[in-house]
N, C-alpha and C positions, 0 to 999 in steps of 0.2 A: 860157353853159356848159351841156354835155349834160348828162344825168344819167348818164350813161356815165364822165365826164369827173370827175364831181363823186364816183363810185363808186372809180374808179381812183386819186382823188388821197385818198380817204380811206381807202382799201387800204393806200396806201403810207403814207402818216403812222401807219398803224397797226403796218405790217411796222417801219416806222422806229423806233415806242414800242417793239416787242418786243425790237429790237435791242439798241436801248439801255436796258432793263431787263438781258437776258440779260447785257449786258459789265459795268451794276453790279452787277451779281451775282457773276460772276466777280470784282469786283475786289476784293469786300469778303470772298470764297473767301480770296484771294491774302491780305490784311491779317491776315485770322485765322490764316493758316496762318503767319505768319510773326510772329503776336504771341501767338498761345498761347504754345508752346516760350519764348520769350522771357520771358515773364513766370513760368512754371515756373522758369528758370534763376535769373532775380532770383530769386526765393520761395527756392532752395534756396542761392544764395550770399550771403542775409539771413542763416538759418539757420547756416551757417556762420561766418559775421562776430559772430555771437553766440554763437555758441561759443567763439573763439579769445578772445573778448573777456574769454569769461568763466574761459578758460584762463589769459590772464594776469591776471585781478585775483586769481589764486591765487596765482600765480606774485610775484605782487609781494608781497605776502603773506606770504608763504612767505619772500621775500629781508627783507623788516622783520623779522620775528623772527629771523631768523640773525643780525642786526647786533644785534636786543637780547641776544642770546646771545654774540656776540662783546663786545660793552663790559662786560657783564658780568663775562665771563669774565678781561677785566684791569680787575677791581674799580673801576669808573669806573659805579658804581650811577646816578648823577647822567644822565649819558648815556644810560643804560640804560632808566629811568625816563621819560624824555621818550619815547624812540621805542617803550617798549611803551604809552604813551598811544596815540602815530600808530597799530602797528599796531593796537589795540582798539577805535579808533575806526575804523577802516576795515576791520574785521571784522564792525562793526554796520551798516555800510553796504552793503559787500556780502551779509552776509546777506536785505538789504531788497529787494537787485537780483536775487537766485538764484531760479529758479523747484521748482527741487529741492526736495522736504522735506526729503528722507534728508540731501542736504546742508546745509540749511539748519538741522537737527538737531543736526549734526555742528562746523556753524559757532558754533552757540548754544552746544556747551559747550565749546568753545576760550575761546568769550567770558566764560564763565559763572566762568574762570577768574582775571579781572581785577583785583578788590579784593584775592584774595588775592597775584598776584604782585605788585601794586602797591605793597600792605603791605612786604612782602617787600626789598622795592628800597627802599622808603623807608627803611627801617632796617638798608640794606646789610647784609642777612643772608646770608648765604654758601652755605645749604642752598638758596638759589634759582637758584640756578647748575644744578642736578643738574633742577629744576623747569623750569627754561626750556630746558635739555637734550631731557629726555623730551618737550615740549612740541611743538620742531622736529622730532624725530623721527617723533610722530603726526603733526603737518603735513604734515611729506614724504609721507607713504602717503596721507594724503589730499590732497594737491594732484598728485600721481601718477597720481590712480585717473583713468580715462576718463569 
Protein backbone atom coordinates (compact mmCIF):
# COMPACT_ATOMS: atom_id res chain seq x y z
CA UNK A 1 0.00 0.00 0.00
CA UNK A 2 1.16 3.68 -1.25
CA UNK A 3 1.16 6.27 0.91
CA UNK A 4 -1.04 7.92 -1.31
CA UNK A 5 -3.42 4.95 -0.67
CA UNK A 6 -2.91 4.93 3.00
CA UNK A 7 -3.54 9.05 2.93
CA UNK A 8 -6.73 8.61 0.87
CA UNK A 9 -8.08 5.80 3.03
CA UNK A 10 -7.53 7.79 6.10
CA UNK A 11 -9.26 10.98 4.54
CA UNK A 12 -12.07 9.04 4.28
CA UNK A 13 -12.40 7.36 7.72
CA UNK A 14 -12.01 10.75 8.66
CA UNK A 15 -14.67 12.56 6.24
CA UNK A 16 -16.77 9.13 7.49
CA UNK A 17 -16.01 10.19 11.77
CA UNK A 18 -17.37 13.73 10.73
CA UNK A 19 -20.27 12.44 9.16
CA UNK A 20 -21.28 10.43 11.61
CA UNK A 21 -20.56 12.90 14.52
CA UNK A 22 -22.60 15.70 12.54
CA UNK A 23 -25.96 13.11 12.16
CA UNK A 24 -25.37 12.32 16.19
CA UNK A 25 -25.49 15.50 16.55
CA UNK A 26 -28.46 16.16 14.77
CA UNK A 27 -30.10 13.42 16.34
CA UNK A 28 -29.64 14.39 19.93
CA UNK A 29 -30.88 18.28 18.28
CA UNK A 30 -34.03 16.32 17.30
CA UNK A 31 -34.46 14.26 21.04
CA UNK A 32 -34.17 17.56 22.83
CA UNK A 33 -36.43 19.26 20.70
CA UNK A 34 -39.00 17.07 21.30
CA UNK A 35 -38.29 16.41 25.02
CA UNK A 36 -37.90 19.69 26.33
CA UNK A 37 -41.65 20.88 25.56
CA UNK A 38 -42.50 17.51 26.78
CA UNK A 39 -41.30 17.71 30.00
CA UNK A 40 -42.46 21.45 30.39
CA UNK A 41 -45.99 20.10 29.60
CA UNK A 42 -45.70 17.27 32.46
CA UNK A 43 -44.18 20.06 34.94
CA UNK A 44 -47.35 22.04 34.14
CA UNK A 45 -50.15 19.26 34.10
CA UNK A 46 -48.33 17.89 37.69
CA UNK A 47 -49.06 21.36 38.74
CA UNK A 48 -52.44 21.22 37.72
CA UNK A 49 -53.17 17.73 39.17
CA UNK A 50 -52.23 19.32 42.46
CA UNK A 51 -54.40 21.72 42.21
CA UNK A 52 -57.61 20.01 41.39
CA UNK A 53 -56.44 17.63 44.02
CA UNK A 54 -56.30 20.10 46.38
CA UNK A 55 -59.66 21.57 44.99
CA UNK A 56 -61.29 18.71 45.99
CA UNK A 57 -59.96 17.76 49.42
CA UNK A 58 -62.07 21.16 50.10
CA UNK A 59 -64.63 20.23 48.44
CA UNK A 60 -65.12 17.10 50.28
CA UNK A 61 -64.71 19.05 53.20
CA UNK A 62 -66.81 21.38 52.67
CA UNK A 63 -69.71 18.28 51.83
CA UNK A 64 -68.59 16.62 55.61
CA UNK A 65 -69.79 19.48 57.37
CA UNK A 66 -73.02 19.93 55.48
CA UNK A 67 -73.87 16.43 56.54
CA UNK A 68 -72.85 17.36 60.24
CA UNK A 69 -75.08 20.33 59.72
CA UNK A 70 -77.84 18.43 58.32
CA UNK A 71 -77.98 15.39 61.31
CA UNK A 72 -77.79 18.01 63.43
CA UNK A 73 -80.29 19.91 62.25
CA UNK A 74 -82.88 16.75 62.78
CA UNK A 75 -81.47 16.51 66.28
CA UNK A 76 -79.69 13.18 65.64
CA UNK A 77 -76.35 14.80 67.75
CA UNK A 78 -75.20 11.17 67.89
CA UNK A 79 -74.73 11.14 64.08
CA UNK A 80 -73.59 14.50 64.06
CA UNK A 81 -70.84 13.97 66.54
CA UNK A 82 -69.13 11.14 64.83
CA UNK A 83 -68.87 12.75 61.37
CA UNK A 84 -67.74 16.19 62.80
CA UNK A 85 -64.88 13.85 64.41
CA UNK A 86 -64.27 12.56 60.41
CA UNK A 87 -64.47 16.11 59.22
CA UNK A 88 -61.70 17.40 62.14
CA UNK A 89 -59.80 14.87 61.48
CA UNK A 90 -59.46 15.41 57.91
CA UNK A 91 -59.11 19.05 58.47
CA UNK A 92 -55.82 18.24 60.30
CA UNK A 93 -54.77 16.43 57.64
CA UNK A 94 -55.28 18.42 54.93
CA UNK A 95 -54.04 21.31 56.66
CA UNK A 96 -50.57 18.99 56.83
CA UNK A 97 -50.87 18.57 52.88
CA UNK A 98 -51.60 22.59 52.02
CA UNK A 99 -48.67 24.45 50.97
CA UNK A 100 -50.58 27.89 51.56
CA UNK A 101 -50.16 29.71 54.85
CA UNK A 102 -53.08 31.99 54.45
CA UNK A 103 -54.86 28.71 53.88
CA UNK A 104 -53.48 26.74 56.17
CA UNK A 105 -54.29 29.74 58.81
CA UNK A 106 -57.61 29.64 57.81
CA UNK A 107 -57.77 25.71 58.00
CA UNK A 108 -56.28 25.97 61.63
CA UNK A 109 -59.02 27.99 62.90
CA UNK A 110 -61.93 26.00 61.37
CA UNK A 111 -59.93 23.32 63.48
CA UNK A 112 -59.28 25.41 66.26
CA UNK A 113 -63.05 25.15 66.53
CA UNK A 114 -63.43 21.37 67.65
CA UNK A 115 -63.60 20.77 71.42
CA UNK A 116 -65.95 23.35 71.37
CA UNK A 117 -68.41 22.00 68.81
CA UNK A 118 -67.71 18.68 70.04
CA UNK A 119 -68.66 19.60 73.58
CA UNK A 120 -71.55 21.03 72.10
CA UNK A 121 -72.95 17.84 70.25
CA UNK A 122 -72.09 15.80 73.29
CA UNK A 123 -74.55 17.41 75.23
CA UNK A 124 -77.02 17.85 72.38
CA UNK A 125 -77.15 21.48 72.83
CA UNK A 126 -79.29 23.14 70.27
CA UNK A 127 -77.41 26.60 70.11
CA UNK A 128 -75.01 24.42 67.96
CA UNK A 129 -77.10 24.17 65.28
CA UNK A 130 -76.72 28.18 64.64
CA UNK A 131 -72.57 27.28 65.28
CA UNK A 132 -72.34 24.60 62.60
CA UNK A 133 -74.61 26.90 60.40
CA UNK A 134 -72.22 29.87 60.45
CA UNK A 135 -69.43 27.37 60.35
CA UNK A 136 -70.49 25.96 56.58
CA UNK A 137 -71.10 29.16 55.53
CA UNK A 138 -67.41 30.42 56.31
CA UNK A 139 -66.43 27.09 54.51
CA UNK A 140 -68.20 27.95 51.58
CA UNK A 141 -66.26 31.23 50.91
CA UNK A 142 -63.37 29.60 51.65
CA UNK A 143 -63.50 26.49 49.65
CA UNK A 144 -64.89 28.99 46.83
CA UNK A 145 -62.01 31.18 46.97
CA UNK A 146 -59.41 30.35 43.89
Amino acid sequence: MSNKEQTSEAAERGSRFKRMSIAAGMLIAVFLLGYVPSCRSANLAERQRAQLEHQLDLARLHSQLGMVSFEVNRNNYSKAAALSTDFFNNIKTTINNVSDAALQEQLQAVSARRDEITAHLAQADPTVKEKIAQMYADFNQLASAP
